[in-house]
N, C-alpha and C positions, 0 to 999 in steps of 0.2 A: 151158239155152241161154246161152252166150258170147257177149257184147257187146264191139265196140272202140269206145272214143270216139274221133272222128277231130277234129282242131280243124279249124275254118273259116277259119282263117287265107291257108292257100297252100293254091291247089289244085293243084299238081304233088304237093306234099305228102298230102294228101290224097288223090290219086287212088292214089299210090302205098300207104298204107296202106288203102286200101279193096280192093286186089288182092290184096293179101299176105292181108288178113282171107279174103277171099272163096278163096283156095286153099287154106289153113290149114285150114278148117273152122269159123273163129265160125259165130254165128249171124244177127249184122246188124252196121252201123255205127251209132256216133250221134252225130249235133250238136247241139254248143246255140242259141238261137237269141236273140242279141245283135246286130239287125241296125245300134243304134244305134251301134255300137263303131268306128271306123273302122277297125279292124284285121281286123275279122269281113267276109267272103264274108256273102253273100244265102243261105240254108240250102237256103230249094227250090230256087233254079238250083243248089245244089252237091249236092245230093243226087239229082235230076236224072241228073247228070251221072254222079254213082257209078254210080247203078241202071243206066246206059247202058255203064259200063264193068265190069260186071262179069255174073257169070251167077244166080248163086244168093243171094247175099247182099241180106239186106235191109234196108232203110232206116227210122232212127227219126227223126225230132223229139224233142229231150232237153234241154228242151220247147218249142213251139212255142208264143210268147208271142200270150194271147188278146189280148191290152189292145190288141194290133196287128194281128190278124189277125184281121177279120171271120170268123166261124164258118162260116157258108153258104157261102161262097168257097174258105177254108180248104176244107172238106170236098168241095170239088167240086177241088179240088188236088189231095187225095188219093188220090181217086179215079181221077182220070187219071192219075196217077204208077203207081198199082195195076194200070190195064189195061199200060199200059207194061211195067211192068216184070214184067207174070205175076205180080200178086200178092204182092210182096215190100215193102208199105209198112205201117209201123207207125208210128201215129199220137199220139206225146204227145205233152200241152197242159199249160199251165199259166195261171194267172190274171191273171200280170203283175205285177213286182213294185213296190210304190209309191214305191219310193226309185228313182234310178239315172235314167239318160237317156232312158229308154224318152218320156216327154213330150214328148221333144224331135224326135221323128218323127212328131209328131197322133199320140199312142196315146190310147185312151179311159183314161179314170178306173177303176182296176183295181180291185176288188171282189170276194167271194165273190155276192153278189145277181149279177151281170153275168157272173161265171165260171158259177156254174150257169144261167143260161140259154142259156149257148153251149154247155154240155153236151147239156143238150137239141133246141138245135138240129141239133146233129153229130150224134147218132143220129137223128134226124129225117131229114136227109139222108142216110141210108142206106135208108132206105125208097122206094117207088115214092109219087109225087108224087099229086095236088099238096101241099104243105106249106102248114099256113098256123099262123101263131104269132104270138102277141102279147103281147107281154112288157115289162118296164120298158123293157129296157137292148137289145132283140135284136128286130124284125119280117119276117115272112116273109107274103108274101102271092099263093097260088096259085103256090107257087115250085115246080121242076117238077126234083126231080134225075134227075140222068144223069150221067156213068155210074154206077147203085145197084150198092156194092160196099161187104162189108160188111169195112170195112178197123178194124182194134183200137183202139179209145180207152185210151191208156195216162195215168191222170190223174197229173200234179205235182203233189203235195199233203207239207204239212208239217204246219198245224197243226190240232188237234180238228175244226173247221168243215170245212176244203176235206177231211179226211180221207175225213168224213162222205159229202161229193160223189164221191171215187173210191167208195166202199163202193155208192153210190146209180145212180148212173151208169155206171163206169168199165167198162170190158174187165180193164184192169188198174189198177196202182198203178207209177208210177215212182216209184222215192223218192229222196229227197234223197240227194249224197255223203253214204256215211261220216266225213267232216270237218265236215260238219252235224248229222246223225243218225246217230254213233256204232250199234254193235251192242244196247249195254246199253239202247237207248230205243226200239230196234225194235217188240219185243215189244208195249208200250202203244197204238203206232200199228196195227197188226195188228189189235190187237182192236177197233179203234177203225171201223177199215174193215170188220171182220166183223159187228161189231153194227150198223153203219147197212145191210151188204148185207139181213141179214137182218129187219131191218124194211120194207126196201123190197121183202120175201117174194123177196128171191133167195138162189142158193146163193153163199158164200165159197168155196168150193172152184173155183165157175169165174172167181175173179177171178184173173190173174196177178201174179205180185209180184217187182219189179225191183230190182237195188241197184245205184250206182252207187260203185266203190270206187274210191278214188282212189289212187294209192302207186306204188313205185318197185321194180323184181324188184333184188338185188342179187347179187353174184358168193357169195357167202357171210357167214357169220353168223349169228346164233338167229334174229331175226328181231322185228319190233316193233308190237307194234299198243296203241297209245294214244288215249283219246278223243281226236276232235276234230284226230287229226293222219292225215296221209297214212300208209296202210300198208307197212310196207319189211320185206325180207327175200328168201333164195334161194325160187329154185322151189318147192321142196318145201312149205316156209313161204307158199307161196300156194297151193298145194295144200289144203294141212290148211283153212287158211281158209276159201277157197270153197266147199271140203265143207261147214265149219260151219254158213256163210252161207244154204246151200241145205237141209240138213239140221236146223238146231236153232232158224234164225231163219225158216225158212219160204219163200226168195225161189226162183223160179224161176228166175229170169237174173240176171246179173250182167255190169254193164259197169266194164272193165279199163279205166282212166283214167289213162294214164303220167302221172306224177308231176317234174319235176325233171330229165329227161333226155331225150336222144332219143326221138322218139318213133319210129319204126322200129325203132329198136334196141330197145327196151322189147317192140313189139309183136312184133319177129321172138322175141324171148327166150320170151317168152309162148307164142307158137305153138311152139315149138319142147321149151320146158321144163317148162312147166305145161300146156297143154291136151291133153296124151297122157295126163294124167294124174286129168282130168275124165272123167264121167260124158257121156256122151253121147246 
């Protein structure tokens, strides 16, 4: 499955590259979710808005920061975005990062203690009520969900600890850009999430595994992929890659993250040059 990241920037912009995704054939959109940015749209009212303007295409969180979004809440969002949109929401979180502006909107104190019991909660809330929980950082008490749909926890996770929490918890693993988490350090995170699934007696094979590559298609040329930097090269040269991607590093999806350019123009090229050329 073929991801487009759509920025939250404009949503003329946005609406338009979620139409184009949704004829083309991806297989969702994704935002990040920087509400404190003043340049960044509200993620649920814009993804809202996609799931409204579109038919089949589905919607992620990439990722929807915990330190700001009450978990209980959060998941009864998702939920009714699910019934809405016939089932096309896909749900990833992330813990919140301790640097950046995110305090400057009342976010809680971000934490892996505080990230896993939102985890917990969120699949909690996918169950038939009442819920009740008691926790450091998280309480629920006789809480009663509705609509119970059981919409994918896709976890944000980088290091050993939160790794640990997708392998424990997650549906899936979103993973960091490859500008973060190069290819070469993939593999260690992988195992990292298969050995905590399996302690927690689940299987690794039904966790899904996402990568977020970021880089630029270009008109020709060999093509370049170096740690820690955007990926750039012609079609073909994204081609070969995302095969690799899904093939030798394990990921099931992959979100195409225009790099430096248009992003229209990036994602028409993409649909057009590379995903006739994908696995479907």
């Amino acid at each position: 499955m073929i991801g487009l990241y759509v920025d939250p920037a404009d949503h003329e912009t946005a609406f338009a590259a979620a139409r184009l995704a949704d004829e083309a054939g991806f297989g969702f959109a994704a935002m990040q979710d920087h509400p404190y940015m003043p340049g960044h749209l509200e993620i649920w009212t814009l993804l809202t808005a996609v799931a409204a303007r579109t038919t089949r295409l589905k919607v992620l969180t990439n990722v929807a920061n915990l330190a700001l979004r009450p978990p209980a809440m959060l998941a009864k969002a998702a939920a009714t975005l699910d019934v809405i949109s016939g089932g096309r929401v896909l749900l990833g979180v992330g813990a919140g990062s301790p640097a950046g502006d995110a305090p400057s909107y009342g976010a809680a104190a971000p934490g892996l203690g505080a990230f896993e019991e939102a985890l917990q909660v969120l699949r909690l809330m996918r169950e038939p009520g009442p819920v009740n929980f008691a926790g450091r950082h998280h309480r629920l008490e006789e809480a009663m969900p509705g609509p119970v749909r059981e919409v994918p926890i896709w976890v944000g996770a980088h290091g050993p600890r939160a790794l640990a929490l997708a392998g424990r918890y997650g549906d899936g693993w979103q993973a960091p850009a490859n500008i973060y988490v190069p290819p070469s350090k993939v593999a260690e995170r992988q195992r990292l999430i298969d050995a905590a699934a399996m302690a927690a007696r689940r299987d690794p094979r039904e966790i899904h595994r996402s990568y977020n590559v970021v880089g630029t298609i270009t008109a020709g040329g060999r093509g370049s992929e170096e740690e820690t930097r955007p990926l750039q090269g012609p079609p073909g040269f994204w081609v070969d890659m995302i095969g690799r991607y899904t093939t030798e590093l394990g990921f099931d999806s992959v979100v195409f993250a225009p790099f430096g350019a248009d992003v229209l123009s990036q994602a028409e090229l993409f649909a057009e040059r590379v995903l006739p050329g994908l696995p479907r």
